[in-house]
N, C-alpha and C positions, 0 to 999 in steps of 0.2 A: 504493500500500500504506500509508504515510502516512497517510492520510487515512482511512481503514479503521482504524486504529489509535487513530486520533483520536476517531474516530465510538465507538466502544468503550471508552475512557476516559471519555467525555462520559458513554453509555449507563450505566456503573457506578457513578459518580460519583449519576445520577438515578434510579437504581432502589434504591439500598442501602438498606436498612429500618433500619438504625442510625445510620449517618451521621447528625456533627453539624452539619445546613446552617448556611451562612453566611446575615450578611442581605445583600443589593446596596446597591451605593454609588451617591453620582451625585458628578460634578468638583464643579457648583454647588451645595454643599451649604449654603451662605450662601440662594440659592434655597429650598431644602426647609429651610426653618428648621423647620418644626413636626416633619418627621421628624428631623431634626438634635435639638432640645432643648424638650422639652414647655413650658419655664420663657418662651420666645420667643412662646408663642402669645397674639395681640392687644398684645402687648409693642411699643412704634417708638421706644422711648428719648426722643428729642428730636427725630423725625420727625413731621410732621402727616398726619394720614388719618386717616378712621372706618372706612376698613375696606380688606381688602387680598383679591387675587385672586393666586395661585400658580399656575403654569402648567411644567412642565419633561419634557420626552423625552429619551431618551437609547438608541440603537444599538450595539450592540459586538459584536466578533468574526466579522463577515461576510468577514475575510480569512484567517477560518483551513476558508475553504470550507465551511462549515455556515448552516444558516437562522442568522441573528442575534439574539441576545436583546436583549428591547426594556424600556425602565423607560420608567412613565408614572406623572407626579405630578400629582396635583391639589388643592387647597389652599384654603381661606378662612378668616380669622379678622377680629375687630375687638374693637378695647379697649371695656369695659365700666365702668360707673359703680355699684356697689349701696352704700347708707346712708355715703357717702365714699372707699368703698375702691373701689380702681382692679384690674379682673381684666380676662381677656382670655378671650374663648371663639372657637371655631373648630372643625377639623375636615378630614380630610386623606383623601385615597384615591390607594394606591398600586400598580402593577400590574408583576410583572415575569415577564416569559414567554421561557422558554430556548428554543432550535433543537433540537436532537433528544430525542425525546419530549416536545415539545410540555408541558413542565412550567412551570406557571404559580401564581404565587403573587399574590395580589389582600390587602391587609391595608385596613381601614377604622377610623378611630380618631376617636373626639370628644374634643377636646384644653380644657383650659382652664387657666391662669394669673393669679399672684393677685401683686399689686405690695408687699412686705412691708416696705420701707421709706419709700414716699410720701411724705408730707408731712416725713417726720422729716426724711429724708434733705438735704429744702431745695434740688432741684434738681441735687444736687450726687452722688452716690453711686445706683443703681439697683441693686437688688437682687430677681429673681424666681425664683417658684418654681411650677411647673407638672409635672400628671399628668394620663395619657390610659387613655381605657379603648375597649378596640374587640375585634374580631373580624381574624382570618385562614382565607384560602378557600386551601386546597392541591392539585392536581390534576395528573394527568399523563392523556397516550396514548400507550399500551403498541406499536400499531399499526404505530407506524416505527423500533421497535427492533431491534434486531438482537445476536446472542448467540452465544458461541465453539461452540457445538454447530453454529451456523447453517453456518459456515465452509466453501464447497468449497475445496478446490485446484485440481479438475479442470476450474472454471467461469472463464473469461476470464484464465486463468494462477493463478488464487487472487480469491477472491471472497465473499462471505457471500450466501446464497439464503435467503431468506424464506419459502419454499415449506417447507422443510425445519423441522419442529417440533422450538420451543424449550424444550417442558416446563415451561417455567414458567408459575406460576400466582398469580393476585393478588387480596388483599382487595377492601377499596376503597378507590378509586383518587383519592377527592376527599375531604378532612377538613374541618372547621371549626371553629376553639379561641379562646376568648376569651384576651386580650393585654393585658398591661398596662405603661405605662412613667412616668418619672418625671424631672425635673430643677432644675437650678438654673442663673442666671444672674446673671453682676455685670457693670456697664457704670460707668465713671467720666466725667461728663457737665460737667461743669464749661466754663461757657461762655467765663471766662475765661482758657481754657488751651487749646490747642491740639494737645496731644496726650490721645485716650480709649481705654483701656487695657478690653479688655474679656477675661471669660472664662467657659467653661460647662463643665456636666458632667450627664451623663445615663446614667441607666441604663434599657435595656428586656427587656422579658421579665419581668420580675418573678414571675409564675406559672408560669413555666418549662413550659409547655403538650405535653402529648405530640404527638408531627408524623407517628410512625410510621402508617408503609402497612397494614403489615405483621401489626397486632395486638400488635406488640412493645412497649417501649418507647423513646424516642428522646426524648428530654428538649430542648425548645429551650435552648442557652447565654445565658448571660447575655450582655448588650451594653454596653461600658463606652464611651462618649463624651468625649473632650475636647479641647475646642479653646478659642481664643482669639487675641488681636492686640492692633493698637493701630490706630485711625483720626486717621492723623496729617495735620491740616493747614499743608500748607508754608506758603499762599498762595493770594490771590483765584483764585486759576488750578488750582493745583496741589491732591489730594488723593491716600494714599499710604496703604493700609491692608495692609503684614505680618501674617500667619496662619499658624494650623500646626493642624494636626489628627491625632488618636493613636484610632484605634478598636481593642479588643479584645471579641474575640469566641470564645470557646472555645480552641482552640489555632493563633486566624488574629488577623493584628493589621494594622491599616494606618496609616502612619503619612503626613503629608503636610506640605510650604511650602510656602509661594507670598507672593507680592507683586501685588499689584489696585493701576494705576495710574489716577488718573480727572484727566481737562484739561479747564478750564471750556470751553466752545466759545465765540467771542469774537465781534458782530458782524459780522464780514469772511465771514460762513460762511451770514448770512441768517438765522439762527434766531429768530423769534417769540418762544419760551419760552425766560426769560433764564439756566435753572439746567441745560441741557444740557450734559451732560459726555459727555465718548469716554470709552471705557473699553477700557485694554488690562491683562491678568495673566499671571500664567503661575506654576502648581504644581507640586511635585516630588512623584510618590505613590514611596515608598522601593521602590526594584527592581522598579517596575512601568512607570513611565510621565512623563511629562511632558508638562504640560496647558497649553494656551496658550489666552487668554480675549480675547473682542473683543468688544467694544459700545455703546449706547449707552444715559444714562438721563436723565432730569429729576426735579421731585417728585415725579411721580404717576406714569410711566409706565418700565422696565426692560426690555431686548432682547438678550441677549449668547446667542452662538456660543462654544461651546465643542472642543477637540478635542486625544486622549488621544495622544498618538506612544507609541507600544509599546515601551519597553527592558527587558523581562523576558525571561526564559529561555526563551520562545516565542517568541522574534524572529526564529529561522529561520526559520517560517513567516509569521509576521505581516507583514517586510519594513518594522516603523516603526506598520503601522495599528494603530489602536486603535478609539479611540470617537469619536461626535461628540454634541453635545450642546446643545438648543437651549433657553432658558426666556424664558417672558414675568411682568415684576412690573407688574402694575396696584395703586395706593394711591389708593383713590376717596375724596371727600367726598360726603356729604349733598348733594341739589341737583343735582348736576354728572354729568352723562352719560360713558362712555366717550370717546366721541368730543368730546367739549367741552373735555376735560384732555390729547387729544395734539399733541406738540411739532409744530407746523408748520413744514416747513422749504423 
C-alpha cells in the first residue's frame, strides 16, 4: 500500500499545471561547471588545455521501488582569443527523465565567457563573467498514470485499475521555451601562495518562461547559485580543496560541504604520467544526504564515482540509498589525440 501511495504523490507532484518545478542537481557539480556558472565557460584559471570534454550521469531513487530518474550531462567549451581579450565559448546538453510518467526535461544552452580583468589583473586576481542562451524541451506520458478515481478496494485487497477511466484530460503534453542564465566568477591565483580562494554566483531563468501543460500559467523561478572554497596546497603530495554550495530556487533551497582530498600518486605505484592524483571527498547536502567521492585525475584526463547515502525523511524507505554518480573530464590540446594524453599505468 506504501508504494501505491508513493506512486500517487510522484503522479501529483508531475501532472500539476501550477507547480513551481525545481531544476535537478548532480553531487559533481564542480563537473557540470557550465550548468553550475555560465562565468566558468572556457575559463581553466591557471590550468593548460585548449579545450575540455564534460561527461557526467547520475541515477536516483530506484530504492524507493519506482523506474529511477536519470541526469545526463554533456559538455564542451574552450578558451578563446578575439583582438587581446580572453573569452571562453562552449555549450552544454542536459537530460533529466523521472520514473513514473515518464517526465522528461532535455535543456540545450550555448554558453560563452568573457575574462574582464586579464592582463590588469597581472596573473594574480581572475575575474569572469558569463551568459547562456538556449532552449528547454518539456514532456511527459500520461499512459502509466494512475489516479484516486482509479482506486479498487475490491481488486487484490485494494489496488488502482487502469481499466477504470480517469476523466482527465490534457493539453499538450510537450513544450518548448527559450532560457536564459547568467554569472560571475573570482578565482585568487597567485602563484606565490598557496592557498586560492575562489567564489561564484549565478542566476538562471532570467525570462522566467511559462512551463504550464495546462494552458495556464506557471512561471519558471528564478535560480540563485552560490558556491565557492579555497584550493589549498599543503605539499608536493598533498592537495585539499573545502567547498560549500547554497542553491535557491522558488521556495526549495539546497545547501551543501564537502572537503575533495587529492594525493600525488608516487612512483612505487608505476604510473607513466607524473601528475596522477587519487582522489577521495565527501559532501554534506543539508537533510538530504551525504556524498562520498572517489577517483582519479592527471592534466588532461578526470574519473570519479560518486554516491549519495540517503539521510532525509525518506529513509524508511530508502534504507541509506540514494544516488550514484559517474563523470569523465577530458582537457585536450591541439595535436594530441584522446588516447595519447591517458595516464598509463
Amino acid at each position: 500500500m506504501k508504494k501505491y501511495i508513493l506512486h500517487i504523490g510522484l503522479a501529483m507532484i508531475t501532472c500539476s499545471g501550477v507547480i513551481k518545478a525545481q531544476d535537478f542537481h548532480v553531487a559533481q557539480y564542480d563537473i557540470a561547471s557550465l550548468y553550475l556558472n555560465p562565468a566558468l565557460t572556457g575559463m581553466y584559471g591557471a590550468d593548460k588545455g585548449d579545450y575540455r570534454v564534460y561527461v557526467d550521469n547520475r541515477s536516483q531513487w530506484r530504492s524507493l521501488g519506482v523506474k529511477p530518474f536519470y541526469t545526463t550531462y554533456l559538455a564542451y567549451d574552450m578558451p578563446y582569443t578575439v583582438k587581446d581579450k580572453k573569452i571562453g565559448l562552449g555549450a552544454y546538453f542536459i537530460n533529466n527523465r523521472t520514473g513514473p510518467g515518464n517526465f522528461n526535461t532535455t535543456g540545450f544552452m550555448l554558453s560563452g565567457a568573457y575574462n574582464i580583468l586579464d592582463k590588469k589583473a597581472d596573473g594574480v586576481h581572475y575575474l569572469t563573467t558569463g551568459i547562456q542562451m538556449g532552449i528547454f524541451y518539456k514532456t511527459f506520458n500520461t499512459s502509466n498514470l494512475t489516479y484516486d478515481v482509479q482506486y479498487a478496494p475490491t481488486v487484490d485487497g485494494g489496488s488502482f485499475d487502469q481499466n477504470i477511466a480517469s476523466n482527465e484530460t490534457y493539453n499538450n503534453m510537450n513544450i518548448v521555451r527559450f532560457d536564459a542564465n547568467l554569472g560571475l566568477f573570482y578565482k585568487f591565483l597567485d602563484k606565490d601562495e598557496k592557498v586560492h580562494p575562489f567564489i561564484g554566483f549565478s542566476m538562471s531563468h532570467l525570462n522566467r518562461a511559462n512551463e504550464s501543460f495546462t494552458g495556464g500559467s506557471s512561471r519558471v523561478p528564478f535560480k540563485y547559485v552560490l558556491n565557492g572554497g579555497v584550493d589549498w596546497n599543503i605539499n608536493d603530495k598533498i592537495d585539499l580543496t573545502p567547498r560549500f554550495l547554497y542553491m535557491n530556487q522558488g521556495r526549495s533551497y539546497e545547501a551543501n560541504v564537502g572537503l575533495l582530498f587529492y594525493y600525488k600518486l608516487s612512483s612505487n605505484y608505476k604510473v607513466e604520467a607524473t601528475n596522477v592524483k587519487l582522489l577521495v571527498g565527501c559532501d554534506y547536502r543539508h537533510k538530504d544526504a551525504v556524498i562520498i567521492h572517489l577517483g582519479l585525475k592527471d592534466d588532461t584526463w578526470g574519473l570519479r564515482m560518486s554516491y549519495d547515502i540517503n539521510n532525509s525523511y525518506i529513509n524508511t524507505y530508502t534504507k541509506g540509498r540514494g544516488a550514484w554518480e559517474l563523470s569523465l573530464l577530458f582537457t585536450g590540446l591541439k595535436g594530441k589525440s584522446f588516447l595519447s594524453t591517458m595516464p598509463k599505468f
